[in-house]
N, C-alpha and C positions, 0 to 999 in steps of 0.2 A: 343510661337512664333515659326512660321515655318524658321528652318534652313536651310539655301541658299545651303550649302553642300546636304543636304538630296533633295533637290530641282534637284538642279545639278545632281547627280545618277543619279534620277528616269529618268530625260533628255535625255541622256544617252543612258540609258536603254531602253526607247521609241524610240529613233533613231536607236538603232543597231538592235530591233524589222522589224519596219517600211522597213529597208533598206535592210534585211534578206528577207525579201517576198520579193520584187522587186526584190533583187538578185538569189534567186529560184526560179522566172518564167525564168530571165535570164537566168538560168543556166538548162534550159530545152529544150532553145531555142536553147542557142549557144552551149551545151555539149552535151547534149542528142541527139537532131536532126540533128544537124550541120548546124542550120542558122545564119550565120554571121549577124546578126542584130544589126549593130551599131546605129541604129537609136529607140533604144530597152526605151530609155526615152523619146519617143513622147508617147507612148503607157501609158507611167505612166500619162503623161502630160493629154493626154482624160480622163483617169480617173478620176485625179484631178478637171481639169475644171468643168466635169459633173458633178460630189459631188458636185460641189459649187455651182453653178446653182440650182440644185434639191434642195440644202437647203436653201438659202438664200433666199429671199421676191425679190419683184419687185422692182426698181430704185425706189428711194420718188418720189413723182408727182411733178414737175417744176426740178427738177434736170439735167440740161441740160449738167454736165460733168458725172454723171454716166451712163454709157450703156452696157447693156449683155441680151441675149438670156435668155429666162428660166424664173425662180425666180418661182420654184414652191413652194418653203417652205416647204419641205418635212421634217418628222422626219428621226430622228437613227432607223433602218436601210435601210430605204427606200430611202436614199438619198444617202447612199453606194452603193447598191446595183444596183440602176441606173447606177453609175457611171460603176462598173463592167459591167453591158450589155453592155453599149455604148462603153468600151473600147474590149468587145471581138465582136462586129460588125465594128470597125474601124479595127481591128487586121484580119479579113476574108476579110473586101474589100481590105485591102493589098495588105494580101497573095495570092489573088486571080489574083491581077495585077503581081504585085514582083517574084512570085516565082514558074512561073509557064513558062518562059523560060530562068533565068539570070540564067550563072556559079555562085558561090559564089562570084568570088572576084566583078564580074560585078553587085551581088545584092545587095554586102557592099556599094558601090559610088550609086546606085540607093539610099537605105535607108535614105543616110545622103543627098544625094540632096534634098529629098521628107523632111527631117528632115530640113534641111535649108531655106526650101520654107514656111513650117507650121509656125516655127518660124517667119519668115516674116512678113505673113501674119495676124495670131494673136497676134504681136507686133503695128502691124500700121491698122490693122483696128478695130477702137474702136465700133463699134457695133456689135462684135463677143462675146468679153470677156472682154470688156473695157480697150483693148489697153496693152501698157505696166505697166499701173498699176494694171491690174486685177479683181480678184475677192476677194474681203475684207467679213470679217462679218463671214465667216464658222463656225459654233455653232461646237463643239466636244460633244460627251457625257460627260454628266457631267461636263458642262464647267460652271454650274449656281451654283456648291458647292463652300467653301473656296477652295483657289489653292491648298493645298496637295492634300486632297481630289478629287479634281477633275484630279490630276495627277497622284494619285493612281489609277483612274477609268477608265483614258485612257490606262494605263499600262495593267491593265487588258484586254481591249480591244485588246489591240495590242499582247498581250503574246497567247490569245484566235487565233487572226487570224493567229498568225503563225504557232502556235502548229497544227491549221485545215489544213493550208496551206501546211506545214512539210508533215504529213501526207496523204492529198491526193497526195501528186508528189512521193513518197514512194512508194504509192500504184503501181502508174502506174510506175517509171522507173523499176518495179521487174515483173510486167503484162507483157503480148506477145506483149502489144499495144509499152511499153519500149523496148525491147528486138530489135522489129522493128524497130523502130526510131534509137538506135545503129548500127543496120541493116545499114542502109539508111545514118549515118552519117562517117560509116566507108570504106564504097564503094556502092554508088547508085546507078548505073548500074548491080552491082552483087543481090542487093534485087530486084530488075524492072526486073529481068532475070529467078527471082523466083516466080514472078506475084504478086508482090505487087506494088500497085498504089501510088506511092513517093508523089507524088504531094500529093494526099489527105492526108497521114499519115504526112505529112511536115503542110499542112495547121492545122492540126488538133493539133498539135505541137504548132503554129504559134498561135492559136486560145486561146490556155489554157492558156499561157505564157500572152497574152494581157488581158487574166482576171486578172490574177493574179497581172499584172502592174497594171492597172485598181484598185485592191485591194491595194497594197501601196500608189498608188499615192491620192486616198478619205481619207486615213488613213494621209498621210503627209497634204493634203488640210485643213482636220480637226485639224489636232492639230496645225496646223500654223496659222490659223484664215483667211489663203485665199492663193493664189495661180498666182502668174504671170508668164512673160513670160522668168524673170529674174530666175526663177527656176529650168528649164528645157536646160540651155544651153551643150554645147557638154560634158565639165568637168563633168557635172553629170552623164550621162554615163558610166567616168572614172574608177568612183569609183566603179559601178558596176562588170564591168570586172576586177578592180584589185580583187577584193571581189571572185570573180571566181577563177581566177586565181590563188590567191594567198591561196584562202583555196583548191581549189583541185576540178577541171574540173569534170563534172560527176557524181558528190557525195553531194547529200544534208548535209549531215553535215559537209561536209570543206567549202561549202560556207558559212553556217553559222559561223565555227571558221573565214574567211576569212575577213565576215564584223563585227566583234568584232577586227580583226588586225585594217582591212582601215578604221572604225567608231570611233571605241572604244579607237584604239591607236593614229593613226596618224592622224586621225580630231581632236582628242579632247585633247589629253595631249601634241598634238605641237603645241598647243597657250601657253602650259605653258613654253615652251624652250626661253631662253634670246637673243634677236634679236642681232644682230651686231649694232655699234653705228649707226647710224646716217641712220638705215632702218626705215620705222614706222608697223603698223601691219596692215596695210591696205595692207601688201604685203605677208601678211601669204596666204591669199589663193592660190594665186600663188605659193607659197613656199610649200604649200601640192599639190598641184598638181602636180610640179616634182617633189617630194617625192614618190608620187604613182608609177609616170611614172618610177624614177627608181629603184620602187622595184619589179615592173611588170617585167625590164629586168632583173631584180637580177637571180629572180625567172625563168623566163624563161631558162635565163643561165645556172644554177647550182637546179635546182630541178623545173623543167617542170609539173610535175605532182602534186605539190601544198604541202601542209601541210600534210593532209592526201587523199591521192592515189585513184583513182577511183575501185573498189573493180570488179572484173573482176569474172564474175561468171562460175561455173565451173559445166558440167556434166557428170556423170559416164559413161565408155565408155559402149556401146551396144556390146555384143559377135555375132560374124557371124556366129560360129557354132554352132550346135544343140544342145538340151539342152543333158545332160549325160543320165538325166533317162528315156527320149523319144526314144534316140540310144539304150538304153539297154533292153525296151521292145518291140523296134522294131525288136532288133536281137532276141528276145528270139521266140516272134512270130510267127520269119521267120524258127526257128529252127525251131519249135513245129511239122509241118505236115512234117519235114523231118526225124523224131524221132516215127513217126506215121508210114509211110511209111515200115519205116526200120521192125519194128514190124510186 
């Protein structure tokens, strides 16, 4: 018999996966680059959608409440990896509008308007993505074994995308393509003065980060069996930036300690905290959600720079003067025909 505890982990364990990638394109976006992108879970949301479309089959025939775009029935991985396309071609016609004359603070209230209008929009019209109810039926891998099984295999899956995911944003925050984006997010006008073209190195920023959403969010559609519009509201967000935040701006491995705090702890082991009388638990969410909110100011207040510190890279100074043994057989040189001479 499968134990509901061993169940529970691996749940867990899959969520703080899952929320670890979304949180490290985040934290490419808004640490790395400097794009205020609070509208940074729309980007998860296209990718979700689009995994679900690519996998799931077409409406049954006479079905006159199911409606959605797509239904191409695709397999694992071809119906991930759509959804990635689609989210880093939604993430460039963005950034192509967004970020290419707003200050920050004017592109944060652009993001969430453009974020409130999507939501809108694919809440009440039911022939997009079928409304506020969504997309049901998302097959996961190995969703056809017993449930451990099949939760061991998604785990793998999700341990797999991060570990790749981990590792390509590594690559680049340590590459000169990194180096520039800190560039660019620590004073823009001083990299734009050095003939680097902000806008492209932001959009190209803008662009990974919505794959990378695009990659959580197929992976969350998947193992939740579909995806609505109820998934995607502002509080999701939240969590992300507390996850930033609170593991450490800048630095792929404090965001990952960050979303093991806001997943691992305070989503998961504050359903086990005893309510005051006469609350029900239909108010926990709410109740984590100012928990986040004030441990974001905790944090902010008293250790800004997260759990673990963004690691500031250092290089050796360059000497202005000439090397010693170039001086020494330049004087010798100079001596030599005045040694000649004398003779």
């Amino acid at each position: 018999m499968t134990s509901p505890t061993l169940i529970y982990v691996i749940t867990i364990l899959i969520l703080i996966c899952v929320n670890s990638i979304a949180a490290l394109g985040f934290n490419l976006q808004f640490a790395e680059a400097g794009i205020v992108n609070l509208a940074y879970i729309m980007l998860v949301a296209v990718g979700a959608y689009m995994t679900g479309i690519a996998a799931v089959g077409p409406p049954p025939p006479g079905d006159l409440v199911t409606h959605y775009i797509g239904g191409f029935q695709w397999p694992f991985p071809w119906d991930l990896l759509f959804g990635i396309a689609c989210a880093v071609a939604f993430a460039l016609l963005l950034g192509l509008v967004a970020l290419r004359r707003l200050r920050h603070d004017y592109l944060a209230l652009a993001l969430v308007s453009i974020l409130q209008g999507m939501q809108i929009l694919v809440g009440t019209n039911t022939r997009l993505f079928n409304g506020i109810t969504g997309i049901t039926g998302v097959p996961a891998p190995g969703g056809d074994l017993p449930l451990l099984q099949s939760q061991l295999v998604f785990l793998g899956v999700a341990v797999v995308c991060l570990v790749l995911t981990y590792t390509f944003l590594s690559r680049i925050t340590r590459s000169p393509l990194g180096r520039v984006l800190k560039a660019i997010r620590e004073d823009e006008e001083a990299a734009a003065s050095l003939g680097k073209y902000t806008v492209l190195f932001k959009l190209t920023a803008f662009a990974v980060g919505g794959g990378i959403a695009g990659l959580s969010g197929g992976l969350f559609a998947m193992y939740a069996g579909g995806w609505s519009s109820t998934a995607w509201l502002p509080q999701e967000g939240l969590i992300l930036l507390a996850s930033v935040i609170i593991g450490g701006r800048g630095r792929n491995l404090g965001v990952v300690v960050g979303t093991v705090v806001t997943v691992g702890l305070i989503q998961q082991l504050s359903g086990f905290l005893p309510l005051p009388q006469g609350l029900s638990v239909t108010i926990l969410p709410q109740l984590q959600v100012m928990l986040l909110g004030a441990l974001i100011i905790v944090f902010l207040w008293l250790r800004p720079e997260g759990i673990l510190p963004e690691q500031k890279e250092r290089f050796e100074k360059i000497s202005l003067d000439p090397v010693p043994a170039v001086s020494a057989a330049v004087g010798a040189g100079a001596g030599h025909p005045s040694d000649t001479r004398q003779s």
